[in-house]
C-alpha positions, 0 to 999 in steps of 0.5 A: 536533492530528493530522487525527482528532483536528480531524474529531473536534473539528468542524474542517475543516483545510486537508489535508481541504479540499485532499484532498477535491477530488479525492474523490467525497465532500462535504466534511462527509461526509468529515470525518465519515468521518475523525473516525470513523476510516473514511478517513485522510489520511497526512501527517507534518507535517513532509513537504510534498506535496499530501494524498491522502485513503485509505479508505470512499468515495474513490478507490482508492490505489496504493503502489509499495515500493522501496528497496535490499537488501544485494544490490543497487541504489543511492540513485540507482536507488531515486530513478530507481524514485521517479520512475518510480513517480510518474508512473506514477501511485502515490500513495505510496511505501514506502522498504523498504531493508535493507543492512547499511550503517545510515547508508546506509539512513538517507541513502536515507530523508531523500532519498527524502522529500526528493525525494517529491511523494507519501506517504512510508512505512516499516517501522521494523524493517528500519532496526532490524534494520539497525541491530542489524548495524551494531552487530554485535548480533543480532536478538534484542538489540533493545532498547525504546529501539531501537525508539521512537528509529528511530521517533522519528528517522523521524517527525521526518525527515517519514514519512508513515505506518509499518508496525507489526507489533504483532499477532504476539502469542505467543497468535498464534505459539501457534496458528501452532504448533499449526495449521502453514503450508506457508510460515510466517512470509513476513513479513520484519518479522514474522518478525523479531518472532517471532525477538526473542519466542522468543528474549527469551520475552516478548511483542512489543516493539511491543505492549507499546510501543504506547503510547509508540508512539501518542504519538510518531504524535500528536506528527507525525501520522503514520498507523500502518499495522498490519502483517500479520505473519502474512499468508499467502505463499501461497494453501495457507495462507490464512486459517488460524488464525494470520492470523485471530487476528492480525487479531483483534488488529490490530482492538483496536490500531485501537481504542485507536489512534483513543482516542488521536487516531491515524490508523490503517489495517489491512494485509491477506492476501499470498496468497488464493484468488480465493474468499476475497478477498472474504471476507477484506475483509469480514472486516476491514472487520467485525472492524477497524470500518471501518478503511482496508484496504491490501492486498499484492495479493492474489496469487491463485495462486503458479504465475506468478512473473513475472507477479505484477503480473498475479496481483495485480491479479486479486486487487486489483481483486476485493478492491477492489469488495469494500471494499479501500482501498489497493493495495500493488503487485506487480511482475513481479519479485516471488519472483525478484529486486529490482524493476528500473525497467520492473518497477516500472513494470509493476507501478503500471501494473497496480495503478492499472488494478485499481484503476480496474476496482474503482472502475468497477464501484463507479460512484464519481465520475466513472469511468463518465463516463471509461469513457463517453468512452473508448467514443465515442473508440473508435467515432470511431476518434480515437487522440488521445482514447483516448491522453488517457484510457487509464490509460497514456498512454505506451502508447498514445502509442508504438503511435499512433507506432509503427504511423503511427495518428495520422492513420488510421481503422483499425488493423492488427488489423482493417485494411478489416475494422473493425467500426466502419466497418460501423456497426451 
């Protein structure tokens, strides 16, 4: 049984128990919210860790993507990235490699679950795709035993969810046609899709395998996460037609996913206005009835590659007081190159302290009681308090180091000036 189906059955499993320790939720509600299908719990069977529990009522998550391209980096580094992105505080990890080495793709995937504390995710098409190179065959030869075998072998070797982009429907690709984007397609899954469905001229493989597909994430419980082939890759082509459509579709697939006993999440817009943030959660949150939301940022303005970790925290933590449940990061590197360990880092950081804000200003748990205790510290001027409760530790850490703070009542920005020792 798979956890939606044991909340739907009245049974409270060991994964709910574990995971609602750490939430602001009783564990009755919380059982009801999973059998409804508002939060899930993303745990293969076959991979260990402890279970982080994402969606209505419970802390806002952060996922940090990492992995190889055919340009650079290597198994060891992605693991160094795992690490770093860990402590950092993400509560998963998504393994995104595309090379053109497939069984290099496949080691990295085993290692990273082997060695991963937290959830594990995917995107199947980038280990087809790679596949199909490896076998000299274009895109377009993607056959349906392709895909349910690298989706099989994934969910065998502990993937924890999977990315599907089966909304890019030719109904969709017909109203992209007609009311054109700046961008297009930024997707690299969906755009592969839209490639194989003009080319072959039928509909997209993983919705008419979505079935098949289904059966396979009950078997392992692995959570399907609907992909958003049709995001925008920029905030001129926000909220047009194609990614409306598209969400329409995703909104079904959540339904007979449920009907199935699968847990399922919804992913949402790369790149809005600070405008239309809030109205594109809401939107999801109507149209997919209350499916978990994970969220690429949003970026909300493309005029900042560099600072892209700072674009979508902007938009992250508005969209996560507006109802979003989980945030994909975003790295300095984003639009220039694949992410190094500090971007990586950068971009956590950046992602958890947008999450945080949102949680806040939600008054979830005990965010307010943390923010409480921050305040004292910092009126007491104790540099040991604020390192212990400040998002990063390590930052604060160094500067307390770095400009000998530990055992002094001031810092160098006010120095004899401080407000603090006037005592108003």
């Amino acid at each position: 049984m798979t956890q939606l189906s044991s909340a739907k059955n009245n049974i409270i499993t060991d994964e709910m128990r574990k995971a609602v320790e750490s939430e602001p939720l009783s564990l009755e509600v919380f059982r009801d919210y999973i059998s409804k299908g508002y939060i899930v719990i993303p745990k293969n069977i076959n991979h260990k860790f402890e279970p982080v529990a994402v969606g209505k009522g419970t802390y806002i998550k952060v996922n940090a993507n990492i992995g190889i391209s055919s340009k650079k980096s290597s198994l060891d580094e992605e693991l160094k990235k795992l690490q770093v992105a860990t402590e950092a505080g993400a509560h998963s990890i998504m393994d995104l490699s595309t090379c053109n080495d497939f069984y290099y793709v496949r080691e990295i995937r085993r290692e990273i679950i082997k060695q991963s504390k937290i959830m594990v995710g995917t995107v199947p098409i980038y280990e087809i795709s790679t596949k199909m190179f490896a076998e000299k065959k274009e895109i377009n030869r993607i056959s349906d035993k392709d895909i349910l075998e690298i989706i099989k072998i994934q969910a065998e070797e502990g993937v924890d969810f999977m990315t599907i982009h089966a909304g890019v429907t030719q109904d969709v690709m017909r109203r992209l046609q007609n009311d054109p984007r700046v961008c297009g397609i930024v997707s690299r899954g969906g755009s592969m899709i839209a490639e194989w469905m003009k080319f072959n001229n039928k509909e997209n493989p993983f919705l008419t395998l979505f079935d098949e597909i289904l059966d396979i994430a009950y078997q392992y419980d692995v959570t399907l996460s609907l992909g958003d082939g049709l995001r925008p890759g920029s905030t001129i082509d926000g909220t047009d037609r194609a990614q409306i459509q598209e969400l329409i579709v995703l909104g079904e697939l959540v339904d007979r996913a449920r009907d199935r006993g699968v847990q399922v999440m919804v992913e949402g817009p790369g790149h809005i206005n600070i405008s239309d943030v809030e109205m594109n959660i809401k939107l999801e949150k109507r149209i997919c009835n209350e499916a978990p939301f994970y969220i690429l940022g949003p970026v909300v303005t493309d005029c900042a590659p560099g600072y892209d970790h700072i674009t979508a925290a902007i938009g992250s933590a508005i969209a996560g007081v507006a109802g979003a449940d989980f945030l994909c990061y975003v790295t300095p590197a984003e639009h220039l190159h694949l992410p190094e360990l500090q971007d990586v880092r950068d971009g956590v950081i950046s992602s958890v302290i947008a999450a945080f804000a949102a949680d806040l200003s939600l008054n979830k748990g005990n965010s307010r009681e943390r923010e409480m205790k921050m305040a004292k510290a910092r009126k007491e001027i104790n540099w040991g308090n604020m390192s212990n409760l400040a998002l990063d530790k390590g930052k604060v850490d160094a500067a307390i180091e770095t400009y000998q703070l530990k055992k002094s009542s001031e810092c160098s920005m006010c120095g004899e000036f401080c407000s603090f020792k006037r005592n108003y």
